[in-house]
NUPA-721826 format. One record per residue (C-alpha): chain; x, y, z. Coordinates in steps of 0.001 Angstrom, whole numbers, padded with zeros to 6 digits, always signed. Layout:
ATOM  c       c1       c2       c3
ATOM  A        X        Y        Z
...
END
This chain:
ATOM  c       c1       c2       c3
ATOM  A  +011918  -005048  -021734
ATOM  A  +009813  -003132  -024142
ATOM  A  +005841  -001442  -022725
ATOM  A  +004237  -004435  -024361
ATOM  A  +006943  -006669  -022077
ATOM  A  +005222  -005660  -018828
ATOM  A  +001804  -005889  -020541
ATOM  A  +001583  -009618  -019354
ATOM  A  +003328  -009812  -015749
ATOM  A  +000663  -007221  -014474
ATOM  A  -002866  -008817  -016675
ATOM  A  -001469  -012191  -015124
ATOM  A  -001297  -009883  -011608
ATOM  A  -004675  -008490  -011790
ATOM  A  -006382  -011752  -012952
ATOM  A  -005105  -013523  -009804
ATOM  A  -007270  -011276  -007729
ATOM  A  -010146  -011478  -009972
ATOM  A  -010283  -008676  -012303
ATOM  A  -011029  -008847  -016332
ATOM  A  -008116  -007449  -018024
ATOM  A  -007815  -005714  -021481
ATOM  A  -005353  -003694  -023213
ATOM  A  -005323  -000665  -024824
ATOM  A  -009135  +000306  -023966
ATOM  A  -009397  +003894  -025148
ATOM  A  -006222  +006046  -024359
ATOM  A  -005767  +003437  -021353
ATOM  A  -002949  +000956  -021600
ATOM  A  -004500  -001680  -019273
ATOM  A  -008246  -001327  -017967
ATOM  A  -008979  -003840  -015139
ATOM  A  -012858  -004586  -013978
ATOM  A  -014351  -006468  -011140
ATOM  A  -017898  -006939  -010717
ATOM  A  -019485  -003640  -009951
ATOM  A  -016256  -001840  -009025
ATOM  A  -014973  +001138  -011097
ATOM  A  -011895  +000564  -013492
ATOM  A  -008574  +000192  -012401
ATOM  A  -006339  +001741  -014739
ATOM  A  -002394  +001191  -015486
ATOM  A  -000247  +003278  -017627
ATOM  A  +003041  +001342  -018279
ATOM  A  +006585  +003209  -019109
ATOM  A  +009856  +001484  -019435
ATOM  A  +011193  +004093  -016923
ATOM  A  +009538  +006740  -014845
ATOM  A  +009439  +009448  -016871
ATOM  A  +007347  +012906  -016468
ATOM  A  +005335  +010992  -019799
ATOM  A  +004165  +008820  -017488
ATOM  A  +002714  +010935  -014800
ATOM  A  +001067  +013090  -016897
ATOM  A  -000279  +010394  -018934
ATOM  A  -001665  +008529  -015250
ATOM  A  -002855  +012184  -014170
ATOM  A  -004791  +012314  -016698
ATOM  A  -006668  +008736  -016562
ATOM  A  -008212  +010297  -013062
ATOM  A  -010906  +011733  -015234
ATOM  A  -012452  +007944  -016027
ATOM  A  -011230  +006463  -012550
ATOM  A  -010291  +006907  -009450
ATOM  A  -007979  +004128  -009194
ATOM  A  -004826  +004728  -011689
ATOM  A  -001853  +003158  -011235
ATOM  A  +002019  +003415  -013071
ATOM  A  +003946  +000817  -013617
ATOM  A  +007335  +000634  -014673
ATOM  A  +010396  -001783  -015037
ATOM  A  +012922  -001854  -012265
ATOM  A  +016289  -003335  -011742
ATOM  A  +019852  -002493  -013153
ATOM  A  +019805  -000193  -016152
ATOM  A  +016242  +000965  -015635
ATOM  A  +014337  +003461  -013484
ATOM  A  +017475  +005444  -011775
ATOM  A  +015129  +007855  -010417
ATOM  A  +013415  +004659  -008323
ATOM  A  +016661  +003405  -006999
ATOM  A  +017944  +006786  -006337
ATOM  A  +014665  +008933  -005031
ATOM  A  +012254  +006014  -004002
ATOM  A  +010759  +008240  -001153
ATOM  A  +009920  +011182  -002908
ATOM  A  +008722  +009160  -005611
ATOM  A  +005807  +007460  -003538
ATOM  A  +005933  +010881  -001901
ATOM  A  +005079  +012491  -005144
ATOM  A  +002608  +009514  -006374
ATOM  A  +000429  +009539  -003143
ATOM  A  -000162  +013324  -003695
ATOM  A  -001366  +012943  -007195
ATOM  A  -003603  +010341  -006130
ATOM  A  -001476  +007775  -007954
ATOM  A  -000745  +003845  -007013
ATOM  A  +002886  +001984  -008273
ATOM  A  +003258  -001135  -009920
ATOM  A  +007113  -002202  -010145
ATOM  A  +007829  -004907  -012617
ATOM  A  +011187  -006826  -012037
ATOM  A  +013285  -008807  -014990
ATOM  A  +011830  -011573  -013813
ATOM  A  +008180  -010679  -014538
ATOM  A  +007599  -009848  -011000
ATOM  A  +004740  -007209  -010034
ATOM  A  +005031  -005367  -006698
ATOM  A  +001882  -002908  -005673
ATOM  A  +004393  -000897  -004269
ATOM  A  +001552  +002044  -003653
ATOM  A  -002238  +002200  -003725
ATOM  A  -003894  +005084  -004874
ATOM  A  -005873  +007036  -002569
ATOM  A  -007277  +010493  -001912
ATOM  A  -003942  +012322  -000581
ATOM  A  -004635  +014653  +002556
ATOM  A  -001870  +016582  +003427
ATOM  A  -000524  +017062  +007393
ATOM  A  +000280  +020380  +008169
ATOM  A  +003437  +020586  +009643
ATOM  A  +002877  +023372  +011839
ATOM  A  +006444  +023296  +013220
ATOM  A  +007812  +024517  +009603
ATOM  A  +004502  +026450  +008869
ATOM  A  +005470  +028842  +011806
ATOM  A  +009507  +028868  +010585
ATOM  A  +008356  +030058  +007220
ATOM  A  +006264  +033061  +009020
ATOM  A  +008535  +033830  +011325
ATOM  A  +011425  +034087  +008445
ATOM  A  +008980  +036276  +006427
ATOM  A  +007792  +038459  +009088
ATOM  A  +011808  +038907  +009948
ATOM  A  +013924  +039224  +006773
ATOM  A  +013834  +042898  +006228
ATOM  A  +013038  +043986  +002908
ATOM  A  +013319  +041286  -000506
ATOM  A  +016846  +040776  -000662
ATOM  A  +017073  +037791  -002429
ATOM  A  +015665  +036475  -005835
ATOM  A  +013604  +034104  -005863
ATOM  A  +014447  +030263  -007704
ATOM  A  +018431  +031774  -007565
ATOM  A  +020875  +028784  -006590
ATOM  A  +022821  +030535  -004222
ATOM  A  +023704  +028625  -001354
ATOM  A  +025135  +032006  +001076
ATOM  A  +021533  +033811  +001495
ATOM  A  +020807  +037126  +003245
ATOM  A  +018372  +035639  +006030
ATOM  A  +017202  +036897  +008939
ATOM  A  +019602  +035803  +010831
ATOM  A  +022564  +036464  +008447
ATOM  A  +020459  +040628  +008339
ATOM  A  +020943  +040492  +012059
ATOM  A  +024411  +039002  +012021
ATOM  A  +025772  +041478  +009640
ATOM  A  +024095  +044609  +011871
ATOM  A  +026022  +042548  +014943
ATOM  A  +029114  +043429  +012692
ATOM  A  +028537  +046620  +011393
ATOM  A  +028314  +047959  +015062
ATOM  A  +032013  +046194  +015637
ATOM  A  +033630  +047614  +011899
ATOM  A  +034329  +051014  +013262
ATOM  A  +035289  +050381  +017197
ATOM  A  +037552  +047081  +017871
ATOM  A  +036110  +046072  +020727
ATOM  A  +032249  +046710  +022207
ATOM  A  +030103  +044571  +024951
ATOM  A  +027293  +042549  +024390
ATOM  A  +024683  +045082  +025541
ATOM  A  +026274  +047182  +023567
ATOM  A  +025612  +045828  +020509
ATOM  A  +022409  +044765  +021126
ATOM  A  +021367  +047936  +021642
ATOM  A  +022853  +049874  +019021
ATOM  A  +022371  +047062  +016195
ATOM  A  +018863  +046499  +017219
ATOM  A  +018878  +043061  +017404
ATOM  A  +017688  +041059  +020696
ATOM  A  +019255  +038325  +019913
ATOM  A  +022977  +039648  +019576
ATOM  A  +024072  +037315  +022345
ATOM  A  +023185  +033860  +021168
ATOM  A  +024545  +035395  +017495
ATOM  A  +027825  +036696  +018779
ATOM  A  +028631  +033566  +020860
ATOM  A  +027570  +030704  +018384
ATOM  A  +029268  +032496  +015825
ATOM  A  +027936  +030418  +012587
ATOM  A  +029979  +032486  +010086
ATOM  A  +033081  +033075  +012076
ATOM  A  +032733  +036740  +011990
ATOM  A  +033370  +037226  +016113
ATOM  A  +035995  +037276  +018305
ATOM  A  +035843  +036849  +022003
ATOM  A  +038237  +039287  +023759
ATOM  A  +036433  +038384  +027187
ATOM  A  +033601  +037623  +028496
ATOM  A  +031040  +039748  +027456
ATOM  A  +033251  +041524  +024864
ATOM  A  +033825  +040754  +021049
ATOM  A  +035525  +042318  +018129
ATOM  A  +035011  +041226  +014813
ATOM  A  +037416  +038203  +013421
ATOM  A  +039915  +039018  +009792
ATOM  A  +037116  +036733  +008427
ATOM  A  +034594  +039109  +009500
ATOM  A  +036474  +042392  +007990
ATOM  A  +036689  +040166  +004399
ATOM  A  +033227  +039172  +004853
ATOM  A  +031503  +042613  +005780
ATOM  A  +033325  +044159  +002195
ATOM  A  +031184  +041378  +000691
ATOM  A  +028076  +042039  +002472
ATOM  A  +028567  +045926  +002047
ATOM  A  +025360  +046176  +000108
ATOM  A  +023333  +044209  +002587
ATOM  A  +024670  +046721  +004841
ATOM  A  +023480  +049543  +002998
ATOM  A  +020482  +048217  +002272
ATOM  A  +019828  +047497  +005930
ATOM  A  +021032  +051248  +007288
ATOM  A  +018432  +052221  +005155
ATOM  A  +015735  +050380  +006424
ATOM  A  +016976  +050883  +009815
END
């Protein structure tokens, strides 16, 4: 199904609730009027492409309802079956509405468009602070894909170990204390990387995983003896 295919499913669509329908008015593919209402505008796209949101971005300047529309079912649209809820995600935050158009000449208003006003989650709002305000110094670049980064936590994990790579075995005060970090405790006892060893209660040495690791982390340690 070619973008002239879907040109008919969706003017038969928008007649049945009353609208005048035209193609190709201006840059627009489809321009839909009602009485006194502004335009409705629909760009059309085989498949959702980044052609086709720029393209309906840019139909906000003549109205303020703009709508995609592209083919779905097998062998079109991937990204639809695959990322549906970041892709009305995505379209209510532009201001965009969705038109789907099945093999069959079927036309879903999957989305409306409408002013988007974001909620602030403040729950993640104060996670991003508080891992900002924590991590000491910048140790890791941004838009790199590794997966093992030198967070807070991981900063305070590896001064938890650097305390335990010269004696074998120290308390729990201890190492809070000398590392710094209030939260040794919790750290030593969930043990996320596997760096710890309980010898007893209250007492940990650091794992053979640990000793490996902390030759890996050796310039995180640096850097953080520095800052320290």
């Amino acid at each position: 199904m070619a973008e002239v295919d879907l040109y008919g499913p969706i003017k038969q669509f928008l007649e049945s609730q009353g609208y005048a329908v035209k193609g190709e008015i201006g840059a627009c593919d489809i321009v839909a009027v009602r009485g006194d209402e502004g335009p409705v505008v629909v760009e059309l796209k085989e498949r959702l492409n980044l052609a086709l949101l720029l393209q309906a971005v840019d139909r906000l300047r003549v109205s303020d309802a703009v709508y995609v529309a592209f083919r779905i079912g097998k062998g079109h649209s991937a990204s639809w079956r695959s990322r549906r809820k970041q892709v009305t995600s995505l379209l209510r935050r532009l201001g965009l509405g969705l038109l789907t158009v099945s093999a069959s000449g079927s036309v879903v208003a999957v989305l409306d468009p409408a002013p988007y006003r974001p909620r602030l989650d403040t729950g993640r709002r104060t996670r991003l602070l508080r891992e900002f305000a924590e991590r000491v110094g910048d140790p890791e670049t941004g838009g790199s894909t590794s997966r093992q980064r030198l967070t807070a936590y991981r900063q305070d994990a590896v001064r938890c170990a650097r305390e335990l790579t010269n004696e074998r075995v120290l308390k729990v005060s201890v190492i809070r204390e000398r590392a710094e970090v209030s939260r040794a405790g919790p750290i030593l006892r969930d043990n996320h990387y596997g760096w710890f060893e309980r010898v007893k209660t209250g007492h940990y040495e650091l794992s053979p995983s640990g000793r490996r690791d902390m030759i890996r982390w050796s310039d995180a340690l640096e850097s953080l003896e520095r800052k320290s």
